[in-house]
C-alpha positions in Angstrom: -30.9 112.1 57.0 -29.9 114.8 54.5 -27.2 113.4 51.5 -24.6 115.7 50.6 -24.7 117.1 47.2 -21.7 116.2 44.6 -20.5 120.2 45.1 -20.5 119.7 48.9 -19.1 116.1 48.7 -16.4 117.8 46.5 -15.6 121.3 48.9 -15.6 118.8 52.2 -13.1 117.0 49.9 -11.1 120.0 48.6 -10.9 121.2 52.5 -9.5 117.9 53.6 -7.2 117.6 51.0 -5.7 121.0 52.5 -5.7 120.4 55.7 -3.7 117.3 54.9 -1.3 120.1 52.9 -0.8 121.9 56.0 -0.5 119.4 58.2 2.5 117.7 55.9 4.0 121.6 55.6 4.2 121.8 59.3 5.6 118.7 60.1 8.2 119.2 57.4 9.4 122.6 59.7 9.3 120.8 63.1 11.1 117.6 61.9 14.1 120.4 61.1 14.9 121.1 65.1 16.7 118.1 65.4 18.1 119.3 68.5 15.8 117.8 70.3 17.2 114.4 70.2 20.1 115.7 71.9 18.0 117.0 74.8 16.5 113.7 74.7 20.2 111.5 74.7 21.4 114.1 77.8 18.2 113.5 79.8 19.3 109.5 79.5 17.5 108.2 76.5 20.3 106.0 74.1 22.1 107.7 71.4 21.4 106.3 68.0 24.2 105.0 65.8 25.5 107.1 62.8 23.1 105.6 60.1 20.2 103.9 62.4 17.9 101.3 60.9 14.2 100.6 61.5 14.9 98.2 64.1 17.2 100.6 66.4 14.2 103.1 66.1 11.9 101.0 67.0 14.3 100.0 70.2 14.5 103.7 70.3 10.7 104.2 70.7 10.1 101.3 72.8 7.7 99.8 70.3 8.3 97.2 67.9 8.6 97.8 64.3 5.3 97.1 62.7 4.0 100.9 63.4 7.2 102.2 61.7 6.8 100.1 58.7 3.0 100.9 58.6 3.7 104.8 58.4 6.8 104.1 55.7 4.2 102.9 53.7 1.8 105.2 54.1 3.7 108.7 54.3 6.5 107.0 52.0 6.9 110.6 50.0 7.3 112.3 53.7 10.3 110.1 54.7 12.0 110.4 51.9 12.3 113.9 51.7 13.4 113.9 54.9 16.6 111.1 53.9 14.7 108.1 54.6 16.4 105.3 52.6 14.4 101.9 51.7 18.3 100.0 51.0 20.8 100.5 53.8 24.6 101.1 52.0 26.1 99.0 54.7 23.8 96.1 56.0 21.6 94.6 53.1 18.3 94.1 54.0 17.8 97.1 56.3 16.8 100.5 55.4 18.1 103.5 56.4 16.5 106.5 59.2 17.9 110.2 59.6 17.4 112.4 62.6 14.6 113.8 60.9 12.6 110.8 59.9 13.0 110.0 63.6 11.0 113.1 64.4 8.5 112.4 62.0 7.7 109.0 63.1 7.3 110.9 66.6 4.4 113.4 64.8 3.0 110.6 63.1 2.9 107.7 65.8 0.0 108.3 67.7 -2.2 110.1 65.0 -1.0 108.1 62.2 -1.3 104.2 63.7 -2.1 104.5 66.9 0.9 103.6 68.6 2.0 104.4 71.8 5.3 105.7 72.5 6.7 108.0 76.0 9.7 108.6 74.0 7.6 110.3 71.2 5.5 111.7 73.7 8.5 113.9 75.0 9.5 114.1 71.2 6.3 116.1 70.6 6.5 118.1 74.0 9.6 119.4 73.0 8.4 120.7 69.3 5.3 122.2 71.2 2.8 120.4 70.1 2.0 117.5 72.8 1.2 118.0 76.5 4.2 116.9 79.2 4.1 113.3 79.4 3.9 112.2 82.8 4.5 108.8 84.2 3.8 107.5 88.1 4.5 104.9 90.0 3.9 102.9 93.0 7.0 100.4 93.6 8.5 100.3 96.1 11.7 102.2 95.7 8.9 104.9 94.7 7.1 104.5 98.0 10.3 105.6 99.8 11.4 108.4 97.6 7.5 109.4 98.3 8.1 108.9 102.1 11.3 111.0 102.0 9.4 113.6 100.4 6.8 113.7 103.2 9.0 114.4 105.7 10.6 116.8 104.0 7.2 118.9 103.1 6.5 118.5 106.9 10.1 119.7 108.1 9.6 122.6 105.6 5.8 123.7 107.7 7.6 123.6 110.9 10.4 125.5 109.7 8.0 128.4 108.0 6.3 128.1 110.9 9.1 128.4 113.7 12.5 130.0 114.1 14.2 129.4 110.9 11.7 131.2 108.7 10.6 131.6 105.5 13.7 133.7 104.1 16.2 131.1 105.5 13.9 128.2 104.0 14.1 130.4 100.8 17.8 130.6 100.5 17.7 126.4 101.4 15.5 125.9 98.7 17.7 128.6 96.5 19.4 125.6 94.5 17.3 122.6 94.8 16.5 121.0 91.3 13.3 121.6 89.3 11.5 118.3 89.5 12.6 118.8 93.3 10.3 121.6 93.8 7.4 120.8 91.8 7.5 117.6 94.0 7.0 119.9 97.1 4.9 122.2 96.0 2.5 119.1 95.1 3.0 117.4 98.6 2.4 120.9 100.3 -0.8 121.8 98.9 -2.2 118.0 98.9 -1.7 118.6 103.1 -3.5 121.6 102.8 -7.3 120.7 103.7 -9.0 123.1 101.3 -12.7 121.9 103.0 -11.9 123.6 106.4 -12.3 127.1 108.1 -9.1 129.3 108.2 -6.8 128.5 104.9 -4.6 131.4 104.7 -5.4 132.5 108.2 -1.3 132.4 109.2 -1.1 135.1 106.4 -3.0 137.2 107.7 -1.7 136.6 110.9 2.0 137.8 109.5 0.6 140.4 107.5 -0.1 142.5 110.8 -3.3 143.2 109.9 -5.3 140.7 110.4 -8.7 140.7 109.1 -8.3 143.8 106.4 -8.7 143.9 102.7 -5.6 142.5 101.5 -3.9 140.9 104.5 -2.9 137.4 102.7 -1.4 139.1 100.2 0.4 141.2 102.3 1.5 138.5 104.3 2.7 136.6 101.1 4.7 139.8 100.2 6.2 140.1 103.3 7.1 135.7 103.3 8.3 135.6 99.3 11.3 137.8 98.4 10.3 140.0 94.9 11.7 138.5 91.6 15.3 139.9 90.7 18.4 138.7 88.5 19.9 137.7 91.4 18.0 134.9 92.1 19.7 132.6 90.2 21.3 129.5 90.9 25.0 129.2 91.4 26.5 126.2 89.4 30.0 125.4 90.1 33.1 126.4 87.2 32.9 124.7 84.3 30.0 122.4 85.4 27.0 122.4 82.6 23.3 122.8 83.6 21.5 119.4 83.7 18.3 118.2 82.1 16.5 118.2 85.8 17.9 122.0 86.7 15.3 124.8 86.5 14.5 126.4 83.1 16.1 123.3 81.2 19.2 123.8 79.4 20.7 124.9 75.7 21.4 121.5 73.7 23.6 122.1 70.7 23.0 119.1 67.5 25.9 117.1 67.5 25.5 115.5 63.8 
C-alpha cells in the first residue's frame, strides 16, 4: 500500500477544502428561494410561526431536535449568516430560525447527520437538487383508492376500444388532475403484458396499414390529438391552480 506524500496529503487537502467552499457558496444561493416554503404550506404542510424556534422546526421536519442542534454546532457560521439567532428576543431559553435557516437544515439534513426527513426531501426537490420523494402505501383506505383506480384503467380500455373512442376519452381526461393521470398511466401499462406476442398490434390495426413500416406510429397519430395552446385546462373565474393541478403552480413569499 503506497503512503501519500506530504505535497499530495496537502493538494488532496487544498481540493477538499474547496469543494467544501463551493458547496457552502451554493447552498448560500438556494437557501435565498424561500418561496418554496410556501409551495410547501399550500400543498398542506403547517405554516411556521413569525419567529419559529428549534423545536417548531423540528415538528416542522418530523424529526426531533437533536439533528438540528447537531448541524447548529457544526455549520454554526452558515446559520448565522443566514439570521439564525442562538437567544430568542421573546421566549428565553429558545433560539431563533429564519426561512432560510429552514432551508439550510433541509440541504444539510441528510448529508450533514444523517437524518431523515420527507419534508426536506420535497425541500430539496424543489431547489433541484434531490430526486421526487415518493411515499406508498398499503392501508386500507389505500387499497380502495387502488381498487377505484383499477376499474377506472379498465373502463378507460373498453372505452378506447369501443364506441366512445379515444378523442371523446381525450376530452374526459382534458381536466383530470396531475397525480390523476400519472396514476393511470402507471395502472395502464402494469396491465399491459410486455412478455406476449402482439403489443401494439391494435395500432396497427387503426393505422390502416397494418403490417408496414410505421403503422404504430401512425395509429398513435391518428389516436393522440397534436400538442396546441389550446389544450389547456379550463379553471373556473377567480379559482387559483392547486398544488395537485398539472404543471404546478406560481407561489408568491408571503414574509
Amino acid at each position: 500500500m503506497t503512503t501519500a506524500t506530504p505535497d499530495e496529503k496537502r493538494r488532496e487537502e487544498a481540493a477538499e477544502h474547496v469543494a467544501r467552499r463551493r458547496e457552502r457558496q451554493r447552498r448560500s444561493v438556494l437557501v435565498l428561494r424561500v418561496d418554496v416554503l410556501d409551495e410547501l404550506y399550500a400543498a398542506g404542510a403547517p405554516r411556521q410561526p413569525a419567529q419559529p424556534t428549534i423545536v417548531d422546526v423540528a415538528a416542522f421536519f418530523g424529526i426531533d431536535s437533536g439533528p438540528l442542534t447537531t448541524l447548529v454546532r457544526r455549520f454554526g457560521d452558515e446559520f448565522r449568516e443566514d439570521g439564525w439567532q442562538p437567544i430568542h428576543p421573546d421566549k428565553p431559553g429558545c433560539d431563533l430560525w429564519t426561512d432560510e435557516a429552514m432551508l439550510r437544515a433541509a440541504l444539510l439534513l441528510d448529508t450533514g447527520v444523517g437524518a431523515k426527513s420527507e419534508v426536506a426531501e420535497q425541500i430539496r426537490y424543489h431547489l433541484g437538487c434531490g430526486r421526487l420523494p415518493l411515499a406508498f402505501s398499503i392501508s386500507d383506505s389505500r387499497l380502495a383508492q387502488c381498487a377505484r383506480l383499477y376499474e377506472k384503467a379498465q373502463t378507460v380500455v373498453g372505452d378506447v376500444h369501443g364506441d366512445q373512442g379515444p378523442a371523446e376519452i381525450w376530452r374526459d381526461l382534458q381536466d383530470t388532475p396531475r397525480y390523476d393521470l400519472q396514476a393511470l398511466v402507471i395502472a395502464l401499462a402494469a396491465m399491459v403484458p410486455d412478455d406476449q406476442q402482439g403489443v401494439g398490434r391494435y395500432l396497427c390495426e387503426v393505422s390502416t396499414r397494418p403490417g408496414q413500416p410505421g403503422s404504430r406510429e401512425r395509429g398513435l397519430a391518428l389516436m393522440i390529438p397534436r400538442r396546441t395552446k389550446l389544450l389547456k385546462r379550463r379553471r373556473g373565474r377567480g379559482v387559483e391552480p392547486e398544488a395537485c393541478q398539472p404543471g404546478g403552480f406560481a407561489a408568491t413569499a408571503q414574509r
